[in-house]
C-alpha positions in Angstrom: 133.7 135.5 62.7 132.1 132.2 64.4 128.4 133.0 64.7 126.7 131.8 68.1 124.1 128.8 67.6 121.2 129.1 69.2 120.6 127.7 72.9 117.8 125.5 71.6 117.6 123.9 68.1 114.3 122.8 67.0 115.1 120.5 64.0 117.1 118.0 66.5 114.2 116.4 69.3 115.3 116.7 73.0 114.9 112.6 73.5 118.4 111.0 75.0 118.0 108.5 72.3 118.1 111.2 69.7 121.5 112.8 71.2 123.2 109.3 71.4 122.7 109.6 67.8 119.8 106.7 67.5 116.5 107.4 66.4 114.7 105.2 68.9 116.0 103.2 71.9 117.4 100.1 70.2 117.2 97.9 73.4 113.6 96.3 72.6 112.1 97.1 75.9 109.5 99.8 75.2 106.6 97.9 77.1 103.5 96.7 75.7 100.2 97.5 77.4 98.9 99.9 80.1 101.1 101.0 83.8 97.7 99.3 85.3 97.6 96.3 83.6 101.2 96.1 84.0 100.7 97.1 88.2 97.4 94.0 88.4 99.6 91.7 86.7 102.4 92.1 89.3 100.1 92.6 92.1 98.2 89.2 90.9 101.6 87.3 90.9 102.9 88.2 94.2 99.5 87.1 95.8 100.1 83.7 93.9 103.1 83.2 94.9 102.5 84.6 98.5 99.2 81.8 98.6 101.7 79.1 97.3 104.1 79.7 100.1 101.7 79.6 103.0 99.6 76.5 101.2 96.1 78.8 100.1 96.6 80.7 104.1 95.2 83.8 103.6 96.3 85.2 106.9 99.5 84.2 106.1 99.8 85.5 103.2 98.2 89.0 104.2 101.4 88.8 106.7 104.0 87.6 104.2 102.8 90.8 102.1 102.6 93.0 104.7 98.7 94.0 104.6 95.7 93.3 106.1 93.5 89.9 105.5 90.6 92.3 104.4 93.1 93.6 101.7 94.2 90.8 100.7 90.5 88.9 100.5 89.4 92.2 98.4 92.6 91.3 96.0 91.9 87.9 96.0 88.1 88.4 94.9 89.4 90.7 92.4 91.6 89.0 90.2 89.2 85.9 90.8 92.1 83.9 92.8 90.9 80.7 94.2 93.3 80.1 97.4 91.9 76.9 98.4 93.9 75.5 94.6 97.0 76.5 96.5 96.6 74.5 99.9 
């Protein structure tokens, strides 16, 4: 008679790359780095780009973002943006 397998079998990890029948994800994107250096980097782009599109206006740009100037100056002095470059 067919004996029942066991609901959980431990030699076989539970990773979705494992049950497709892979040993590790094959696409090349396991990312590099931290989630917060990743999170600064995108942050730090969008204010660029945001600056570039209103020519270094920091109000503007607070707007076209959707916070405040004081935000936005904090952001700025973080990541040691220099709007004026942009006008």
């Amino acid at each position: 008679m067919h004996q029942a397998r066991p609901r959980h079998d431990k030699t076989i990890p539970c990773h979705p790359t494992y049950a497709m029948g892979r040993a590790w994800d094959t696409s090349n994107t396991i990312p590099s780095g931290s989630l917060s250096s990743a999170v600064a980097n995108f942050e730090r782009d969008r204010i660029i780009d945001a600056l570039k599109s209103t020519q270094g206006n920091i109000a503007a740009a607070a707007r076209l973002l959707a916070t405040s100037e004081r935000i936005l100056g904090l952001r700025v002095k973080k990541y040691g943006i220099q709007p004026k470059q942009y006008r």
